[in-house]
C-alpha positions as CSV (number, residue, x, y, z in Angstrom):
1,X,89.8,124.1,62.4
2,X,86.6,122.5,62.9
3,X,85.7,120.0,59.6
4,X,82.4,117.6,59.6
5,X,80.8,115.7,57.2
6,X,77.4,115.5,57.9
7,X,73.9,115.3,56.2
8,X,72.2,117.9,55.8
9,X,68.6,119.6,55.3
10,X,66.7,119.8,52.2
11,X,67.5,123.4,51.9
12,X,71.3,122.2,52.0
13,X,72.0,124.0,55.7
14,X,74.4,121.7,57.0
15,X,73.8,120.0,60.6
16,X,76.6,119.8,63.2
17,X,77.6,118.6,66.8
18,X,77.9,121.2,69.4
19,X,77.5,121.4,73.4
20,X,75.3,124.0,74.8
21,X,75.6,124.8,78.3
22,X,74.6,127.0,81.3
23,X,78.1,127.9,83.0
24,X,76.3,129.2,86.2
25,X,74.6,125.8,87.2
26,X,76.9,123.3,85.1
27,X,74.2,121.9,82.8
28,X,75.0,121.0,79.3
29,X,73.3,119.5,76.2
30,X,74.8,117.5,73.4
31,X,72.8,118.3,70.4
32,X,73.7,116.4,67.5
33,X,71.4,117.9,65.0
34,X,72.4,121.9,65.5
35,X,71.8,123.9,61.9
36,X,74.5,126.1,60.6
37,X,72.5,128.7,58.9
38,X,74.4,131.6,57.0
39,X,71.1,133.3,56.5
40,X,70.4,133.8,60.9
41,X,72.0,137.1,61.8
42,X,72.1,135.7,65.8
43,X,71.9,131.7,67.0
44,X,68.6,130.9,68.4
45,X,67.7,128.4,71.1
46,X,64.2,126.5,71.7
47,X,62.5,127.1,74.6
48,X,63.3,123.4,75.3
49,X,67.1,123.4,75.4
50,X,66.3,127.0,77.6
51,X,64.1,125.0,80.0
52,X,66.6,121.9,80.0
53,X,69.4,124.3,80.8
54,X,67.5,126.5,83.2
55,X,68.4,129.3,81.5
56,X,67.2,132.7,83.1
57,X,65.7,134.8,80.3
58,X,65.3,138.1,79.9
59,X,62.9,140.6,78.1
60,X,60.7,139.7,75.6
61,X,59.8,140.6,71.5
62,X,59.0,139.3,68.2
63,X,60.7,138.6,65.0
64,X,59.8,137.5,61.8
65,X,61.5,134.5,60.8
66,X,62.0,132.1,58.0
67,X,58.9,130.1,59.5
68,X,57.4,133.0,60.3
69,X,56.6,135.1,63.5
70,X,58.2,134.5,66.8
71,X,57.8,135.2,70.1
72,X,61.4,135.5,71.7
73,X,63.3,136.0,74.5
74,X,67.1,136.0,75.2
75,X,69.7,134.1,77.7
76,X,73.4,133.9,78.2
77,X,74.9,130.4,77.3
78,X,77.9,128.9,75.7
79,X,78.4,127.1,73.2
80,X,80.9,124.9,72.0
81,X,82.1,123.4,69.2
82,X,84.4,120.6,68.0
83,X,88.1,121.9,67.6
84,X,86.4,125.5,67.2
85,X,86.4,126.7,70.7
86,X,83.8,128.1,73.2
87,X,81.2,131.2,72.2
88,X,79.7,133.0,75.0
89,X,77.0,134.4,74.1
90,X,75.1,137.1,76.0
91,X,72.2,137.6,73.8
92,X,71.2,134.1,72.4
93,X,67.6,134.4,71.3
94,X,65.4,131.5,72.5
95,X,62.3,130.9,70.6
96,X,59.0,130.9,72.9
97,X,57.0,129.7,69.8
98,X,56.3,126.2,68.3
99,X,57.5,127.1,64.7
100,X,61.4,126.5,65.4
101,X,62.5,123.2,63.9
102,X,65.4,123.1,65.1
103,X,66.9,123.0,68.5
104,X,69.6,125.2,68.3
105,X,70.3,127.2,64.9
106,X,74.0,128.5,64.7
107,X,74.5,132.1,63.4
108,X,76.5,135.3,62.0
109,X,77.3,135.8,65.8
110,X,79.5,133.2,65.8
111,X,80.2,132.7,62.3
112,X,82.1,136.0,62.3
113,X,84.7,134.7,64.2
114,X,86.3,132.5,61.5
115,X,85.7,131.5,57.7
116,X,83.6,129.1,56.9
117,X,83.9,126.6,53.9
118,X,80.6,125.0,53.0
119,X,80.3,122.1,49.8
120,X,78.2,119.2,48.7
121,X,79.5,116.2,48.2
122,X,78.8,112.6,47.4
123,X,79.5,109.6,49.1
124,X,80.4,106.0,47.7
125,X,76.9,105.3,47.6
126,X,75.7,108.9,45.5
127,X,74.3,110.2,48.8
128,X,74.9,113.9,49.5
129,X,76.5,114.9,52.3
130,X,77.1,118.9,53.8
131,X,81.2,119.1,54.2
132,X,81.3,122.5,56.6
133,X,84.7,123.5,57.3
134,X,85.0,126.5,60.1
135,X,88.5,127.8,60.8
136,X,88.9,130.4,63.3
137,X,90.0,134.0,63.3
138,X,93.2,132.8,65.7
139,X,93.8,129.7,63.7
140,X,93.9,132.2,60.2
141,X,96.5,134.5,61.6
């Protein structure tokens, strides 16, 4: 089970550590500021982190997003997380466009391998935190 306490954005999507990585070259990124968004049907790289990781990309389209349009591409990359075990994923998208605000934005693709527990709570000072709890399929079983 994967369980952070973390801060979160206005919108109350909780951020979270994962490592991204290209498993053909060995490159990997910490990002410390990933966004676990319910609402994303896949997870969606910049074209930064894709660059960083010299990610080959393939094909090209366009989605409308929460922010808008996008020009997008997709990549094959892995991504871990704490205690939650490693996602390959075949068909990240990776935003070509300026209007991602996040670096790496965590979706159903990997959500559906576990349940996730999301709450708000407070800490000693009255400052909200995000508490995202993620317990996979195997660990359920």
């Amino acid at each position: 089970m994967f369980e952070s306490l973390t801060p979160h954005t206005k919108d109350k999507r909780p951020f979270l550590k994962v490592r991204i990585g290209n498993e053909s070259n060995g490159k990997f990124l910490d990002v410390q500021d990933a966004i676990w968004d319910t609402g994303a049907t896949q997870t969606c790289i910049s074209k930064d982190v894709a660059e960083a990781l010299e990610l080959q990309m393939h094909g090209r389209g366009y989605a409308t997003t929460a922010n808008g349009d996008a020009s997008l591409s997709t990549a094959h990359c892995v991504i871990i997380m704490p205690d939650s075990g490693c996602f390959e994923l075949s068909q990240v998208l990776v935003n070509l466009s300026t209007n991602l605000n996040e670096h790496v934005l965590i979706g159903q693709d990997i959500m559906q391998h576990g349940l996730t527990m999301v709450d708000v709570v407070k800490d000693k000072d009255n400052e909200q935190f995000t508490r995202l709890r993620f317990i996979p399929n195997q660990e359920r079983n």
